[in-house]
C-alpha positions in Angstrom: 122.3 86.0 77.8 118.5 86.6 76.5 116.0 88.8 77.9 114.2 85.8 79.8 117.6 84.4 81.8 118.8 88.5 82.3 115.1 88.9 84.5 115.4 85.0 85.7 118.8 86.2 87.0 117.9 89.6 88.7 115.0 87.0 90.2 117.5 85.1 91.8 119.8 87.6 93.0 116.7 89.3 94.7 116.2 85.7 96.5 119.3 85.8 97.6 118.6 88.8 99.4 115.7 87.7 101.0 117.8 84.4 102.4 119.9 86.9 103.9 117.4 89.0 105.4 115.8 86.2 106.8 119.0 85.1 108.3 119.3 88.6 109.5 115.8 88.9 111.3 116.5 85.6 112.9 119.3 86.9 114.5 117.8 89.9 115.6 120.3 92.2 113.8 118.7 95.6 113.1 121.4 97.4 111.2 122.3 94.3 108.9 118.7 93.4 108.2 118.5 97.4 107.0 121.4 97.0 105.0 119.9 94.6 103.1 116.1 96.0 102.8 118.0 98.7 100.9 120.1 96.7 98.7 116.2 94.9 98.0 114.4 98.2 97.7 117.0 99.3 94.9 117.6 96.4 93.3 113.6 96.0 92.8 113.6 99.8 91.8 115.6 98.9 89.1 114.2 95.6 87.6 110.6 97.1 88.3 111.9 100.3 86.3 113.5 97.7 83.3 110.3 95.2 83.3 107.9 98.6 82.9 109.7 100.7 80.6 111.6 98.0 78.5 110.3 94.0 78.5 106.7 94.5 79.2 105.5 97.2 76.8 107.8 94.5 74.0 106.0 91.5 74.7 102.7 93.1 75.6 101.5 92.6 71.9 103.0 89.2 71.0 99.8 87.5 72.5 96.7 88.2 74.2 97.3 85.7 77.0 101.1 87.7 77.8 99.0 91.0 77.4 97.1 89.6 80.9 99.8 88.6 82.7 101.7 91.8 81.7 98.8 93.9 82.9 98.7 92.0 86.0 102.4 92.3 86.5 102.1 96.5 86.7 99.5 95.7 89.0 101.8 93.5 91.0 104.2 96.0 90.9 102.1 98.9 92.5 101.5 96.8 95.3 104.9 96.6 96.0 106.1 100.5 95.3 103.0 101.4 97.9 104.9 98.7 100.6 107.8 100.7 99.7 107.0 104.1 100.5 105.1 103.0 103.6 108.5 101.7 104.9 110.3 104.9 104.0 108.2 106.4 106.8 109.5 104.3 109.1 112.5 103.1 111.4 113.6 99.4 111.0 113.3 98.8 114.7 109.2 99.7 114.2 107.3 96.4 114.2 105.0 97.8 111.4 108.7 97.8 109.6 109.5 94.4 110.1 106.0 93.0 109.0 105.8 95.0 105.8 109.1 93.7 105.0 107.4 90.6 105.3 104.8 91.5 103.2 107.2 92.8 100.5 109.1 89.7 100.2 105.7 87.4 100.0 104.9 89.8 97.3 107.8 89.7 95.5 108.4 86.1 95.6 104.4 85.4 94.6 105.4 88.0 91.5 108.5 86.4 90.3 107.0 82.8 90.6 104.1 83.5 88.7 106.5 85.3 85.8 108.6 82.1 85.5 106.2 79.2 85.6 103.5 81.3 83.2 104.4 84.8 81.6 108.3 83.5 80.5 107.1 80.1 79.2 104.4 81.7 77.0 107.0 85.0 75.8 109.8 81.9 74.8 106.9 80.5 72.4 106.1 83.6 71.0 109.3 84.6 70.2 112.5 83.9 69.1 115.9 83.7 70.3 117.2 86.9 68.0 114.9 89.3 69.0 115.3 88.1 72.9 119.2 88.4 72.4 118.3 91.9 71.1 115.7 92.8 73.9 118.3 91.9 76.3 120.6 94.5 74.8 118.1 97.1 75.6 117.1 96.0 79.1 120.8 95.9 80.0 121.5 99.5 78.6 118.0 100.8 80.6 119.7 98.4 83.7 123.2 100.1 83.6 121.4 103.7 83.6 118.9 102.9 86.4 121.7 101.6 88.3 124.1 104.8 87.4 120.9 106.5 89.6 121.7 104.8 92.5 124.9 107.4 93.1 122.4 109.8 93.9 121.1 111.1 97.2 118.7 108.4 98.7 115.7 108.2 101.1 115.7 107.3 104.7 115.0 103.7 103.9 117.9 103.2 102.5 120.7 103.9 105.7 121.0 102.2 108.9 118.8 103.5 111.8 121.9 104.6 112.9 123.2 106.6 110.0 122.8 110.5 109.6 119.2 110.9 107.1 120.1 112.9 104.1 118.4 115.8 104.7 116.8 116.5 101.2 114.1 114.4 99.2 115.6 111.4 97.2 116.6 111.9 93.5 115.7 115.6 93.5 116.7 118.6 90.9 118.9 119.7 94.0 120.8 116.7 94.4 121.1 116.3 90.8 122.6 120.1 90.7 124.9 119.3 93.5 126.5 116.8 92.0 127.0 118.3 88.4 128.9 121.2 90.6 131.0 118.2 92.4 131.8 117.1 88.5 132.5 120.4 87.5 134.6 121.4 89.6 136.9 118.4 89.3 136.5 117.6 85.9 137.1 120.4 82.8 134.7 120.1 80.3 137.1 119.6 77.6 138.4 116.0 79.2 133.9 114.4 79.5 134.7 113.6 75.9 137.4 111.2 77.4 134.6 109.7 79.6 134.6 105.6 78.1 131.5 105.1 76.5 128.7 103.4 78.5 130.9 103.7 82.5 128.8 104.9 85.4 130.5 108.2 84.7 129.2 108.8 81.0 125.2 107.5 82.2 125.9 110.3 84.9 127.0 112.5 83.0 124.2 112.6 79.9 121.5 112.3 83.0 123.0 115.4 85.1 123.2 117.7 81.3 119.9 116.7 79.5 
């Protein structure tokens, strides 16, 4: 898999989840429709955290037309981290909730179609299939280390309205402690070395002792 069909395939996964919410909404079932906002909200964090840090700032150069789109993709993406952290602040049975949800998925879906039909067409011709096989290699490690994150504490929008809130802020120093304690109390330091190379356990690991 190349760069372009690993982001075409986060794109479709993420459409999934959308159907589903839909289906969700429809039905007027609160906790499921929460269920899956989260499973959106992190699964956005992550491809928005891989496009940023890893496929934009690779293509950015390759030509001035990509360098627009690019620039209007962070742009895109803002948009959708401020819808974000408005729903953080409040419950999924709020109507504000629901219709920023709304908003979020139009968003998102106006974002991803305008990547595929323009910016990925464009990046294919100014490129080649080595160094998209090799970009891929390095948005799937940045993936599998953003996704090792999501074993942290998280933020009220992630839980059912019904679930107990975590009752300190998401991704902190605190919860990062308390879990290196969990790990060091179970775990001697002699056996980490064991730890297999790239499992959730070894990202975890370098990311709780940098």
């Amino acid at each position: 898999m190349d760069a372009v069909a690993l982001l075409i395939a986060d794109h479709n996964r993420v459409r999934g989840l959308f159907a589903r919410y839909e289906e969700a909404h429809d039905n007027e079932n609160v906790d499921e429709a929460a269920k899956l906002v989260a499973k959106i909200v992190e699964d956005l964090d992550v491809h928005t955290t891989i496009e940023e840090e890893v496929f934009y700032p690779a293509i950015h150069e390759l030509k001035e037309d990509i360098a627009e789109s690019v620039d209007e993709g962070v742009e895109e993406h803002h948009v959708a981290k401020i819808l974000i952290k408005e729903l953080d602040s409040l419950s999924p049975t709020d109507g504000s909730w629901t219709a920023k949800v709304t908003v979020l998925i139009e968003s998102v879906e106006h974002h991803v179609d305008e990547e595929e039909e323009q910016l990925i067409p464009h990046v294919r011709g100014a490129s080649n299939a080595a160094w998209l096989k090799v970009l891929a290699g390095k948005l799937e490690a940045k993936q599998k280390r953003s996704s090792a994150l999501r074993f942290l504490p998280t933020r009220s929008i992630w839980r059912s309205p019904n679930s107990r809130p975590w009752p300190g802020p998401s991704r902190s120093r605190v919860g990062l402690q308390w879990i290196k304690n969990s790990w060091q109390r179970r775990f001697r330091p002699r056996s980490w070395g064991h730890l297999r190379s790239g499992s959730v356990g070894s990202v975890l690991l370098r990311e709780l002792t940098r």
